[in-house]
C-alpha positions in Angstrom: 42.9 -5.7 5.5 39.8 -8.1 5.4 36.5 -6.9 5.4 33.2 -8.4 7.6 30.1 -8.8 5.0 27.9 -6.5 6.5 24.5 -8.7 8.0 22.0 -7.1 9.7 21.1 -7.2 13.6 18.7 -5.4 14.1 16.0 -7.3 16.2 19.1 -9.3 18.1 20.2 -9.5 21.5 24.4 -8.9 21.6 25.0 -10.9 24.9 28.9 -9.9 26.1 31.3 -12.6 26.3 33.3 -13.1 29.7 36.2 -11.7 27.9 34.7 -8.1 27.4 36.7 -5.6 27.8 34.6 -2.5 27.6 33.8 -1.8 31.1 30.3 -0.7 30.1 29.1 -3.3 28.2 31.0 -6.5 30.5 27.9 -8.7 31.1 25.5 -6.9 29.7 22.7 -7.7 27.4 22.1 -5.1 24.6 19.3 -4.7 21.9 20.0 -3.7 18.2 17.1 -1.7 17.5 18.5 -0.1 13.9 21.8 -1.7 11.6 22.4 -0.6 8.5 25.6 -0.6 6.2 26.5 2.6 8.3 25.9 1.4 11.6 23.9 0.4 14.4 22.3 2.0 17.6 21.1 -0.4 20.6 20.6 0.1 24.3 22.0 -2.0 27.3 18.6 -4.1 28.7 20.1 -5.2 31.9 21.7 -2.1 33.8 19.1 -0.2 35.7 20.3 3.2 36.9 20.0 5.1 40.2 17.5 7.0 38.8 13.7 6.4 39.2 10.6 7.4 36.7 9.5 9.9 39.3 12.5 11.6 38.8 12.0 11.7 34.9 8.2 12.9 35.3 9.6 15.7 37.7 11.7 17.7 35.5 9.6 17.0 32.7 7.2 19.2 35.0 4.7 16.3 35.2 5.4 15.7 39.3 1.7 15.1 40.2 2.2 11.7 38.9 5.9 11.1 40.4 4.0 9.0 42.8 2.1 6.5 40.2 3.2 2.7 39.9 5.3 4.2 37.0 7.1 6.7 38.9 8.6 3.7 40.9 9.8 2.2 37.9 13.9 2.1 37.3 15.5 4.2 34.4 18.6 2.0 32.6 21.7 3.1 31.5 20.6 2.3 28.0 24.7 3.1 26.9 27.7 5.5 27.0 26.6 7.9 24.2 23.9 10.9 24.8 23.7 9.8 28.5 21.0 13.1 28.9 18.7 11.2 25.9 16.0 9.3 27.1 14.6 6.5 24.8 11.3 4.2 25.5 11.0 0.3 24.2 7.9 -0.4 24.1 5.8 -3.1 23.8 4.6 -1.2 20.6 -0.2 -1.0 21.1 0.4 2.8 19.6 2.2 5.1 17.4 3.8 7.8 19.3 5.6 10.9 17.0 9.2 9.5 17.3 8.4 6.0 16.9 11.1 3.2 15.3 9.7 -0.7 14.8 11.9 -3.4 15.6 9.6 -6.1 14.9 5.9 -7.0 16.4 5.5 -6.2 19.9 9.3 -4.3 20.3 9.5 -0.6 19.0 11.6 2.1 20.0 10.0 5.9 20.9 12.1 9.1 21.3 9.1 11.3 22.0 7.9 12.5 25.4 4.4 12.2 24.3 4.9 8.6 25.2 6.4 9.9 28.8 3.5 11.9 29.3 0.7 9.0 28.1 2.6 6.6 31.0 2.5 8.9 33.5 -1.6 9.7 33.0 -1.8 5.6 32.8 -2.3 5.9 28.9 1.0 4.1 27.8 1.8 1.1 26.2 1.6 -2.2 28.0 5.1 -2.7 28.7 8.0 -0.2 28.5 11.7 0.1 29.4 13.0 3.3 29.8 16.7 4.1 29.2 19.4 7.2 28.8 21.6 6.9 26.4 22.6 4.6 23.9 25.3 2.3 22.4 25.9 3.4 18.7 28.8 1.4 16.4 30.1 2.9 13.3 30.1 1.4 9.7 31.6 -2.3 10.3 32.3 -2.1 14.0 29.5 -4.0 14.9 30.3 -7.2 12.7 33.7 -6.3 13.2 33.3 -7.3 17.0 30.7 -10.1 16.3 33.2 -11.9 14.3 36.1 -11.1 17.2 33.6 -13.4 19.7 33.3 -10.2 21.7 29.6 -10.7 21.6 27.0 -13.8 20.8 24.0 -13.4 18.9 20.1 -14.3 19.0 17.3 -13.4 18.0 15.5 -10.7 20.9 12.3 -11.7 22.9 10.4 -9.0 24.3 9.7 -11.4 27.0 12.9 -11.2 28.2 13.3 -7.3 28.3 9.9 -6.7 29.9 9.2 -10.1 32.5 12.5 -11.2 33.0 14.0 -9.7 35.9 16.8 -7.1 34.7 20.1 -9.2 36.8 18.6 -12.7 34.5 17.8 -11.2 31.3 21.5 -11.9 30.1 21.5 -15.8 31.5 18.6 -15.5 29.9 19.1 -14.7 26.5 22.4 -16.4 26.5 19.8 -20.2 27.1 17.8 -19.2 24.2 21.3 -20.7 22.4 21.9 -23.1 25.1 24.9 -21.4 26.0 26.0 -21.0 30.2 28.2 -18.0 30.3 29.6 -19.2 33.9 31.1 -22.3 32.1 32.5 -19.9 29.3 36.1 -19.3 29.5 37.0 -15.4 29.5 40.0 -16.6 26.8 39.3 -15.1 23.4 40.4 -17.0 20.5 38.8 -18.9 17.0 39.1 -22.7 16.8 
């Protein structure tokens, strides 16, 4: 059996290729926020859900500001695991008490003080809420990086927070000067 050399991610868009198979992750753009030897944890950036901030701040018990610019904002479907778990990237002014760097201007909060600070108009600049996560075990992730299931690059907060979530993946995918339409869904290794 070979073995990938582990190299590290985190900080990278994964952009799906046409030929991905996972029905949650085909065409979706997805952040690694942590990779290490034992694993990595990211969150889908392109898949809003049906579920709006309002409805966040209400069971959080914070309703009087479910009708703030916030509350309006969508909630993504960040990945398949801990689908009840919210997580906020952020555009990373503060330090909140749950609070992971990624690199200048990205971090990742998993505190609901940062919830709370949105909702009063306190929060960062920019933030993307999502519920759950996309987590690979020790391997997988290179595993399926060297398989062509996903391309690399280097992430852009621009594109998570001003791109429009149904170009963020076109997007990314041009930082490489790759087209995705003119991709051929066929996997294989020259």
């Amino acid at each position: 059996m070979s073995s990938v050399p582990f190299q590290n991610f985190t900080n990278h868009f994964l952009i799906a290729m046409p030929a991905m198979a996972d029905s949650f992750f085909a065409q979706t753009l997805t952040i690694v926020c942590e990779h290490s030897p034992a694993g990595a944890l990211g969150f889908v950036v392109n898949r809003p859900s049906n579920l709006m901030m309002s409805e966040i701040f209400r069971q959080m018990g914070i309703d009087e500001y479910a009708s703030t610019e916030v509350g309006s904002h969508e909630v993504y479907s960040g990945g398949p695991v801990s689908r009840e778990r919210g997580f906020v990237l952020n555009s990373g002014e503060y330090q909140w008490d749950a609070c992971v760097p990624i690199s200048p201007g990205l971090q990742l909060v998993t505190s609901a003080d940062i919830l709370v600070a949105m909702a009063e108009g306190k929060g960062p600049r920019q933030a993307m809420v999502a519920l759950g996560y996309a987590g690979w075990g020790a391997g997988q992730l290179e595993k399926e990086i060297a398989h062509n299931i996903w391309l690399t690059c280097e992430a852009q907060p621009a594109i998570v927070f001003d791109t429009p979530y149904h170009q963020r993946l076109s997007a990314a995918a041009s930082t490489l000067g790759v087209d995705l339409s003119l991709i051929s869904d066929q996997v294989g290794h020259a």
